[in-house]
Backbone as numpy.savetxt, mean C-alpha at the origin, in Angstrom:
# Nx Ny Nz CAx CAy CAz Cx Cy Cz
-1.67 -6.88 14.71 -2.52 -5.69 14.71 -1.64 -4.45 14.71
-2.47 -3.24 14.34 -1.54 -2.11 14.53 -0.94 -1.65 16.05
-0.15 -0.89 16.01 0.09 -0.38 17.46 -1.07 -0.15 18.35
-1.74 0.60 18.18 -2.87 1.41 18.65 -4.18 1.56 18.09
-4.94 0.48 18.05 -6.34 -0.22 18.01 -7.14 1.83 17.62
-7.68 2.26 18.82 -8.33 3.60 18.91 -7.36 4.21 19.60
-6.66 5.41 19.24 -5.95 6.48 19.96 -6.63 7.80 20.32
-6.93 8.41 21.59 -7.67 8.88 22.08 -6.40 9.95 23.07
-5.38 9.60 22.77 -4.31 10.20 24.02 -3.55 10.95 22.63
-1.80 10.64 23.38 -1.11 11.33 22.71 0.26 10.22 22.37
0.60 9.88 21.32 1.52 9.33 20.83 2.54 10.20 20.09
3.58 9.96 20.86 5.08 10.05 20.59 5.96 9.61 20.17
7.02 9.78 19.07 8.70 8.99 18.88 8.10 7.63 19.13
7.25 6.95 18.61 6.76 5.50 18.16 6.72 5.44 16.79
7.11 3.69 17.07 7.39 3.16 15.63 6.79 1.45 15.69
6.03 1.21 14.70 5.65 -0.07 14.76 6.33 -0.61 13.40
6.91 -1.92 13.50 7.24 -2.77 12.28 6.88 -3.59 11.93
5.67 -4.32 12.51 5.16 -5.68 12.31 3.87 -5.63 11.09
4.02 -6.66 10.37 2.90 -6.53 9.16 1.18 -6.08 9.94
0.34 -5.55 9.28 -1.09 -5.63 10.07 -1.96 -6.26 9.04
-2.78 -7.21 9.29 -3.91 -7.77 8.57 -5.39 -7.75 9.53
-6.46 -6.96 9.07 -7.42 -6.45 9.30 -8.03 -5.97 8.79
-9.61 -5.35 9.41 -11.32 -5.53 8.29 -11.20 -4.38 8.34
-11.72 -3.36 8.92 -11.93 -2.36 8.52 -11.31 -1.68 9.73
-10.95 -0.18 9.17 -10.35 1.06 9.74 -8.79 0.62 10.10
-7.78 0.20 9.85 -6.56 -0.50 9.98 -5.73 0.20 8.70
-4.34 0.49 10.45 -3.32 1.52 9.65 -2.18 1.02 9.91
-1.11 0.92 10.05 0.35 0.57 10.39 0.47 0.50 11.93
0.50 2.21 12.14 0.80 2.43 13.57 -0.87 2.56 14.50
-1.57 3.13 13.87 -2.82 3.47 14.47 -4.21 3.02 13.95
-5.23 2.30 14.09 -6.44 1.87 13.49 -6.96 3.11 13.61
-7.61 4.34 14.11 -7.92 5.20 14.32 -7.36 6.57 14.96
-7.86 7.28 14.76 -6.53 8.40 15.84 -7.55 9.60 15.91
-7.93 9.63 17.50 -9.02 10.73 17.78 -7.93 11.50 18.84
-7.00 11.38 18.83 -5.72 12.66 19.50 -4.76 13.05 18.93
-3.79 13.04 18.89 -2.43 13.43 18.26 -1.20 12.59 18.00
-0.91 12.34 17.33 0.51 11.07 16.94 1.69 12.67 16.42
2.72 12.07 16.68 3.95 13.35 16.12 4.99 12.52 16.06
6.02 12.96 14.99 7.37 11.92 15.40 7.28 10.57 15.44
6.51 9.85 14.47 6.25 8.18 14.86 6.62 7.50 13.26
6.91 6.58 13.15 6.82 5.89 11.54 6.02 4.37 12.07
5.85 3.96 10.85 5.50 2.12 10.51 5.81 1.82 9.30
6.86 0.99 9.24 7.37 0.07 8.61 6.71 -1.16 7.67
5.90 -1.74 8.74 5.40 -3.41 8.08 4.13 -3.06 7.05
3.75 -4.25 6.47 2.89 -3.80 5.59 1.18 -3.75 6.21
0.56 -3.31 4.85 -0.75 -3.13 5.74 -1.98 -3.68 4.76
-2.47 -4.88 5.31 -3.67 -5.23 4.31 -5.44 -4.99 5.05
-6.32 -4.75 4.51 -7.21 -4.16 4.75 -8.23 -4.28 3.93
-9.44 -3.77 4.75 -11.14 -3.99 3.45 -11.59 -2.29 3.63
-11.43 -1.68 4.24 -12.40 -0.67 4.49 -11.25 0.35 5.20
-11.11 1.62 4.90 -10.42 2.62 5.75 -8.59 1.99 5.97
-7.91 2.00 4.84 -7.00 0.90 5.28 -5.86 1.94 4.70
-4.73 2.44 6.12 -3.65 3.25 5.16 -2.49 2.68 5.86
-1.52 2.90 5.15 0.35 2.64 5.94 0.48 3.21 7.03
0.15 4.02 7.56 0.33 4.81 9.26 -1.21 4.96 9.63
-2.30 5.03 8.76 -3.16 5.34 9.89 -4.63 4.80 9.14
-5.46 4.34 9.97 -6.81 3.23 8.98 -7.69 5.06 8.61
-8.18 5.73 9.48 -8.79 6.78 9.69 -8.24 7.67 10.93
-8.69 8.75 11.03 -8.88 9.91 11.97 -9.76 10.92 12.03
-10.03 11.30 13.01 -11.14 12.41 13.85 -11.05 13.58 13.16
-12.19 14.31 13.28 -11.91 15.72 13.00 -11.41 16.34 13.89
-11.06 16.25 14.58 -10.20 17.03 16.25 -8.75 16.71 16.06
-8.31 15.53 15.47 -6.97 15.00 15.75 -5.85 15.69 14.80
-4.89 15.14 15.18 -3.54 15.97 14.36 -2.53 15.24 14.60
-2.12 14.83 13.31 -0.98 13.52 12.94 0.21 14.57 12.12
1.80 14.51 12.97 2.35 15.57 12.42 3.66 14.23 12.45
4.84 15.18 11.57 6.02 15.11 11.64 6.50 13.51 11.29
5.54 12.76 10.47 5.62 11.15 10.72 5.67 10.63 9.17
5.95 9.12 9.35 6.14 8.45 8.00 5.69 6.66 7.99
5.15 6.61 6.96 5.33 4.85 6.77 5.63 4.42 5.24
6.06 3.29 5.72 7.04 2.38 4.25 6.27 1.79 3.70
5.30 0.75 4.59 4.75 -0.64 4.32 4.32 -0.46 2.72
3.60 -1.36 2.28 2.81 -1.33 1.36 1.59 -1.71 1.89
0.26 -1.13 1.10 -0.87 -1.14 1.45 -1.73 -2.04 0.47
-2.45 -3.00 0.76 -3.32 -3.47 -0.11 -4.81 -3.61 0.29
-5.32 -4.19 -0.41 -6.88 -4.82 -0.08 -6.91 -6.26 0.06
-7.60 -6.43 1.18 -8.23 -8.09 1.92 -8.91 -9.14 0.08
-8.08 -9.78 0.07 -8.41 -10.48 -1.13 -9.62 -10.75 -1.18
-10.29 -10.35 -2.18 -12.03 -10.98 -2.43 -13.08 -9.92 -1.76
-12.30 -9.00 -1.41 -13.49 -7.59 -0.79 -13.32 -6.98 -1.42
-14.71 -6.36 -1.55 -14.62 -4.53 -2.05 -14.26 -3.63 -1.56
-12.41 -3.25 -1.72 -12.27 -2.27 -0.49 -12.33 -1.21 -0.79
-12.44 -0.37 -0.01 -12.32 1.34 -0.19 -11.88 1.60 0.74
-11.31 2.97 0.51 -10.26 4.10 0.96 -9.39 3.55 1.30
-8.78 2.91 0.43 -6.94 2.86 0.48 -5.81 3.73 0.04
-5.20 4.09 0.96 -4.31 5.38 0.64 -2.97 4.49 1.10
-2.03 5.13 0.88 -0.73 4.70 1.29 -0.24 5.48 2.59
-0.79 6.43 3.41 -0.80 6.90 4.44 -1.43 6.65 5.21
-3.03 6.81 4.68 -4.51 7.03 5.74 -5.32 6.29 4.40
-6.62 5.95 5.02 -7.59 5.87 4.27 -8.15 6.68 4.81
-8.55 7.47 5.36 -9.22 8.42 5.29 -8.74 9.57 6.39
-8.65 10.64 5.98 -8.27 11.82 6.96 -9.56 12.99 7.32
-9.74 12.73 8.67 -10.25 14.05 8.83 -10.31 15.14 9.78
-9.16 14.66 10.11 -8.43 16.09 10.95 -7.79 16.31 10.04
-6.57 16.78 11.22 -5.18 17.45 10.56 -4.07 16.61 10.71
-3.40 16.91 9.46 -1.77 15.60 8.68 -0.86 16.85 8.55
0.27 17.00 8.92 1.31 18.05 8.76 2.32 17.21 8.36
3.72 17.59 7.31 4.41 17.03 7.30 4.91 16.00 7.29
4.27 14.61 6.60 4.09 13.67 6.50 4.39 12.89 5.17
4.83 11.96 5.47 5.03 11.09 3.79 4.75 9.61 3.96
4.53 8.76 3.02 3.93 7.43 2.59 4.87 6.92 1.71
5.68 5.99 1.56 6.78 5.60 0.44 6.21 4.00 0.08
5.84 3.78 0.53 4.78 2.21 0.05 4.28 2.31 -0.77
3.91 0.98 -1.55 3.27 0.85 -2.24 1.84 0.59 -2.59
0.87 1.39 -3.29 -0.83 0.51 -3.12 -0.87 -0.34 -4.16
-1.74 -0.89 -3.30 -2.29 -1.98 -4.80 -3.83 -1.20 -4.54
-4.68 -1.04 -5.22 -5.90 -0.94 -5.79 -6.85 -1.46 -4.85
-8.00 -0.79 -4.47 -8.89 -1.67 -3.95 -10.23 -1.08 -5.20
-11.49 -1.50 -4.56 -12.86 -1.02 -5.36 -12.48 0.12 -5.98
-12.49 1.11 -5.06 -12.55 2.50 -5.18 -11.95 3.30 -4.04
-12.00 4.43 -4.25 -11.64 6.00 -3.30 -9.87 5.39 -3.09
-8.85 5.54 -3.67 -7.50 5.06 -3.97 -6.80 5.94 -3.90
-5.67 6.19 -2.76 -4.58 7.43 -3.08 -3.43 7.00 -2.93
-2.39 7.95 -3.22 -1.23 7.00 -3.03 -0.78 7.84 -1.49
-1.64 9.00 -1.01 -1.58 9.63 0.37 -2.78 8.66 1.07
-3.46 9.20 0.60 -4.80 8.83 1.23 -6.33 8.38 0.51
-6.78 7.52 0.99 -7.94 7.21 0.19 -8.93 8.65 -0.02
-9.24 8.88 0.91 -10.10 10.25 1.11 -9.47 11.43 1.97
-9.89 12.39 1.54 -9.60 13.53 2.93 -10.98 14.76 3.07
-11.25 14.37 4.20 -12.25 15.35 4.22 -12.03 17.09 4.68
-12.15 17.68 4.16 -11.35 18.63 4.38 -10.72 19.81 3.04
-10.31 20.94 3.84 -9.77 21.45 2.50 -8.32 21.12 2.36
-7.67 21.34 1.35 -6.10 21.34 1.36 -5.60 22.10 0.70
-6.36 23.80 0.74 -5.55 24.65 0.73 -5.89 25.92 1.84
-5.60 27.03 2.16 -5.83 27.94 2.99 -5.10 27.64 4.26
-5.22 28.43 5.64 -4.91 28.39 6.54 -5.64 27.18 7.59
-7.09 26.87 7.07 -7.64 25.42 7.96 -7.60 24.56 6.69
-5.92 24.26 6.18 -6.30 23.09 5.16 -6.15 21.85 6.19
-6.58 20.63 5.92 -6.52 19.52 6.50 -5.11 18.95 6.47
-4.54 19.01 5.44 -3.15 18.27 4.76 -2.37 19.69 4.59
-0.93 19.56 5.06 -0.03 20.24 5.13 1.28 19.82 4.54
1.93 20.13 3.44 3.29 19.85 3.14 3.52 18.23 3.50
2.44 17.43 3.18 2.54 16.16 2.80 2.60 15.64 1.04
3.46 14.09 1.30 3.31 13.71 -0.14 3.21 12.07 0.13
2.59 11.51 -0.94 2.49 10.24 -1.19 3.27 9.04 -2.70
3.94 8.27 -2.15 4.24 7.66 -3.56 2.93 6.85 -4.46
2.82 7.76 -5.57 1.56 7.18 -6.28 1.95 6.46 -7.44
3.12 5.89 -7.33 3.58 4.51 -8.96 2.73 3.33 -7.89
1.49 3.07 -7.98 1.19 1.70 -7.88 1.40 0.38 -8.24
1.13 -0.73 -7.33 1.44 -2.01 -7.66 1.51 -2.51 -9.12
0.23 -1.62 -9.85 -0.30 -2.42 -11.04 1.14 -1.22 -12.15
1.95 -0.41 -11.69 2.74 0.35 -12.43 1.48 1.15 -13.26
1.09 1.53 -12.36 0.07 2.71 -12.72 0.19 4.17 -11.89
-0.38 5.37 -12.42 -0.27 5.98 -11.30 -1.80 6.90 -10.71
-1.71 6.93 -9.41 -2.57 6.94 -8.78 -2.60 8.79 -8.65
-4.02 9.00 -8.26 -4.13 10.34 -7.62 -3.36 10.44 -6.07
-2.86 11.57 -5.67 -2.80 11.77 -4.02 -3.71 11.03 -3.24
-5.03 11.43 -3.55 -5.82 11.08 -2.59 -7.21 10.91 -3.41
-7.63 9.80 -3.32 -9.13 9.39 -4.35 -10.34 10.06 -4.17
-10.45 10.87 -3.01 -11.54 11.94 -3.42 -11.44 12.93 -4.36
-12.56 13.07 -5.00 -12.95 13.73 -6.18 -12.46 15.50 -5.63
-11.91 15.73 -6.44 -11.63 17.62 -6.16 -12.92 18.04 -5.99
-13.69 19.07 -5.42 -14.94 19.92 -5.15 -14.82 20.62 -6.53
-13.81 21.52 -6.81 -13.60 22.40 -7.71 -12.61 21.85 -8.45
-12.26 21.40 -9.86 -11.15 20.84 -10.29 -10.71 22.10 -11.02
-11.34 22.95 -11.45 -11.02 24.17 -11.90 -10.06 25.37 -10.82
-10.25 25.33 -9.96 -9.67 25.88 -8.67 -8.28 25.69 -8.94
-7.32 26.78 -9.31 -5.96 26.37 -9.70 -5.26 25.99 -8.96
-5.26 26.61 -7.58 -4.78 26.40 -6.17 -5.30 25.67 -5.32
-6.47 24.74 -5.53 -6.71 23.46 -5.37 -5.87 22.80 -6.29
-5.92 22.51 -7.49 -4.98 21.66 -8.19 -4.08 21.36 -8.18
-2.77 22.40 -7.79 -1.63 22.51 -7.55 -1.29 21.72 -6.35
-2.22 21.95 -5.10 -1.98 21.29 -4.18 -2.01 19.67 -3.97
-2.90 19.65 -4.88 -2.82 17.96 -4.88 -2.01 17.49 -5.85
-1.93 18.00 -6.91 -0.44 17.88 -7.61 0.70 18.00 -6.85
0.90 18.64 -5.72 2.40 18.69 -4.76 2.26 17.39 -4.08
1.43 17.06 -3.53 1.37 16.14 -3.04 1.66 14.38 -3.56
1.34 14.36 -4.87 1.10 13.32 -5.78 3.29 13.57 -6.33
3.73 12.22 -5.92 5.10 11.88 -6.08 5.24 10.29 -6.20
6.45 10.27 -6.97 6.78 8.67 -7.54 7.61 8.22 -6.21
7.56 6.67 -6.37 8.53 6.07 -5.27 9.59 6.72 -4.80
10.49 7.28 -5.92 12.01 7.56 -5.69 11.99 8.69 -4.61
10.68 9.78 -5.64 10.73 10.98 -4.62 10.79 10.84 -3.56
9.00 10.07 -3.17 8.93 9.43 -1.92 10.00 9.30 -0.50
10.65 8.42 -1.31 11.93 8.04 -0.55 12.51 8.67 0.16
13.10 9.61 -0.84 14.30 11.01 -0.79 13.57 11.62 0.34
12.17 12.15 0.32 11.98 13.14 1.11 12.07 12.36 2.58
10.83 10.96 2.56 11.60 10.45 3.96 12.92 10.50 4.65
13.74 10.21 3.98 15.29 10.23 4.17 15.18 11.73 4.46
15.34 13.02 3.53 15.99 13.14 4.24 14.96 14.20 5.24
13.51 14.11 5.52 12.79 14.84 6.45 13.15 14.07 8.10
13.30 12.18 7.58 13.39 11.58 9.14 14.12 10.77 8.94
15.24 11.01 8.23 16.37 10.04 8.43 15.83 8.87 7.79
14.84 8.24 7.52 14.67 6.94 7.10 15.35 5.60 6.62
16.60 6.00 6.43 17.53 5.50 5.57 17.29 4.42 4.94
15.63 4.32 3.88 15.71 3.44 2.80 16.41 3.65 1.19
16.72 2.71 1.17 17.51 2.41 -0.43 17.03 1.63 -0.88
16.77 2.96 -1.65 15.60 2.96 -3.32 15.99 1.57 -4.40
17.45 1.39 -4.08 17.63 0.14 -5.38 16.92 -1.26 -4.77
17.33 -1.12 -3.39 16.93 -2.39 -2.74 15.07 -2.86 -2.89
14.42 -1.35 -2.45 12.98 -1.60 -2.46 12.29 -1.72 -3.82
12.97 -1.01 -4.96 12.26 -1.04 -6.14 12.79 -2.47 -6.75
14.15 -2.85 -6.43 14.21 -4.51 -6.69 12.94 -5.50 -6.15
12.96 -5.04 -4.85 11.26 -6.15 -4.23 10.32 -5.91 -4.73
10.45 -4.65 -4.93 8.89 -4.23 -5.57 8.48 -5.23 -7.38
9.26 -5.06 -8.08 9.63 -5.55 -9.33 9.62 -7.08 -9.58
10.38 -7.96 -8.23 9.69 -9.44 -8.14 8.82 -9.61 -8.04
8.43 -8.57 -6.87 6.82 -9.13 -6.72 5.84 -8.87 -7.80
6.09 -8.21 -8.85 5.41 -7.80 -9.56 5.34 -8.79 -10.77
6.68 -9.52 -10.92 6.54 -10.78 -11.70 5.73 -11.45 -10.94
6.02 -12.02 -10.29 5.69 -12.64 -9.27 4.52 -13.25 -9.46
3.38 -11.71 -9.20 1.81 -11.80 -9.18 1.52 -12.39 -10.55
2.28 -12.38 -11.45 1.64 -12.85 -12.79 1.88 -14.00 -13.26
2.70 -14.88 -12.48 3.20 -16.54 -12.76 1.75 -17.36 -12.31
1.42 -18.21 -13.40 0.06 -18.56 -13.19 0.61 -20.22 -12.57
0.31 -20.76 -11.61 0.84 -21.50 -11.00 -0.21 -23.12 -11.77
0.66 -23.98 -11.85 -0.45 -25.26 -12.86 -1.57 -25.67 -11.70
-3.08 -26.05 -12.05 -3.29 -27.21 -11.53 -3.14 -27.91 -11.26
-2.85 -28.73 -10.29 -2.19 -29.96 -9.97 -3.58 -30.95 -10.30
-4.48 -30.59 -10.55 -5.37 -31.53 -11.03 -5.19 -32.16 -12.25
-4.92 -30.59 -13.02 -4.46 -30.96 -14.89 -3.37 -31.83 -14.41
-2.30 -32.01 -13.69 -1.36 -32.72 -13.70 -1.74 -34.07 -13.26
-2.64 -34.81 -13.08 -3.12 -35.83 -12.75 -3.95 -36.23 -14.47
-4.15 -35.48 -14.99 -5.22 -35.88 -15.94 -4.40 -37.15 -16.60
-5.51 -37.89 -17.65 -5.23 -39.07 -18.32 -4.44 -38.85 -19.20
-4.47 -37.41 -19.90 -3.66 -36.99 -21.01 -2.04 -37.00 -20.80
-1.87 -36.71 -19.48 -0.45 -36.59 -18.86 0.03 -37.46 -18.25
-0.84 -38.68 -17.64 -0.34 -39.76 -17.14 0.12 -41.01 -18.58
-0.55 -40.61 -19.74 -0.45 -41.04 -20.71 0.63 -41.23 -21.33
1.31 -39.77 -21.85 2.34 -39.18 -22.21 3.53 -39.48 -20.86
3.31 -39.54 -20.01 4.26 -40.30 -19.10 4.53 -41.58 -19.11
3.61 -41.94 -19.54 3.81 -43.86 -19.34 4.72 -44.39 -20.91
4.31 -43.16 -21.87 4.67 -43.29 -22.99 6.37 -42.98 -23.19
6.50 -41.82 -22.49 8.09 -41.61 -22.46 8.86 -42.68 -21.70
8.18 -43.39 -20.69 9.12 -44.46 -19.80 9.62 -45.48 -20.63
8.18 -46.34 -21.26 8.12 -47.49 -21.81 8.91 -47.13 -23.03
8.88 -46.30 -23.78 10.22 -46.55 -25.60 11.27 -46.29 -25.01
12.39 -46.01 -24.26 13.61 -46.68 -24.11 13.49 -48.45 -23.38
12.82 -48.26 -22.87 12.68 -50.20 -22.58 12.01 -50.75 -23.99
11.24 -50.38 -24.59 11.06 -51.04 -25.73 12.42 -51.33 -26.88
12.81 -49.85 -26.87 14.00 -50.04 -27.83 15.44 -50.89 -27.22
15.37 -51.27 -26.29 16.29 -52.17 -25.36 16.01 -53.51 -25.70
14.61 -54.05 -25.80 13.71 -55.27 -26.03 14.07 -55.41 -27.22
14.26 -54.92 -27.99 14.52 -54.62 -29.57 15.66 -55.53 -29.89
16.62 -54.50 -29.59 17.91 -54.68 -30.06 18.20 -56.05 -29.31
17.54 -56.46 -28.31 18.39 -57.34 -27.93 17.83 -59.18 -28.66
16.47 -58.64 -29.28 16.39 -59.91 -29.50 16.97 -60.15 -31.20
């Protein structure tokens, strides 16, 4: 599970590394966060159906998640319809300052960011929700993702646009800024190598072992054994 199921206090200079697998609202470090997290990362990965991000599943409109980071990669609970998968939060609705996501998403149903699935909130002015955050949006499928899968209010709004354009960054960036905002010290050759197996990986279609039982193949087996003993029987008589 994540660190912190519902956070209701105040979390500090914490760090969780262990993978999380869970239904709904499930984040790295925090399933929810109705107080304040600052200074914290998560590492392990994060799979999920509903509200599912790398540091945080959801948050409060009261709360405020500053100065923090996660690696994991984020996916969806195989065989659900998930929504709001972000690579940070699935859903934000307080306040995020200074923050980054360097993981990878894979896709769920819908509402998909490579920050955050959703953010409720504005993200520009003086009460924006999101502050000088960014997300890596090269997804699993080598696609690329919006920041954050809620629909812009105004897509015309230039200074709405821009902002979620700052936000929206490839792995490498990603990286860099972790490094060098919190030291992170991941290397980019190492993770985009894992990333890249796994990506074969997902596409090796593994045989039936049923087809491998069939008559057609036990056939063709019995057939390759028996002609060198036949041609042995041969020659010798």
């Amino acid at each position: 599970m994540d660190l912190v199921g519902h956070n209701k206090g105040k979390i500090i200079d914490s760090t969780s590394k262990g993978d999380v697998l869970g239904g709904n609202t499930t984040g790295g470090l925090v399933g929810y966060n109705d107080g304040s997290v600052r200074g914290s990362s998560a590492t392990g990965n994060v799979k999920g159906a509903f509200n599912v991000g790398g540091f945080l599943g959801g948050s409060g409109p009261y709360s405020a998640t500053k100065d923090s980071y996660s690696t994991g990669d984020v996916k969806p609970v195989e065989g659900s319809k998930a929504e709001f998968i972000g690579g940070f939060a699935g859903t934000v609705s307080g306040k995020v300052e200074n923050c980054v996501s360097t993981g990878t998403v894979t896709p769920g149903w819908s509402w998909n960011g490579g920050f955050a699935g959703k953010i409720d909130g504005p993200i520009t002015g003086p009460n924006a929700a999101v502050k000088d955050c960014y997300g890596n949006c090269n997804d699993f499928n080598n696609e690329t993702l919006k920041a954050f899968g809620s629909y812009l209010p105004n897509p015309s709004d230039t200074a709405l646009t821009e902002a979620a354009e700052k936000m929206q960054v490839d792995k490498k960036t990603a990286e860099d800024l972790a490094n060098d905002k919190f030291g992170a010290n991941i290397n980019h050759e190492e993770t985009q190598s894992k990333l890249d197996i796994e990506r074969v990986e997902s596409k090796i279609i593994v045989p039936n072992p049923v087809l491998l039982d069939s008559e057609d193949v036990l056939s063709s087996s019995r057939a390759a054994v028996d002609s060198p003993n036949k041609g042995t029987a041969e020659e010798a008589q």
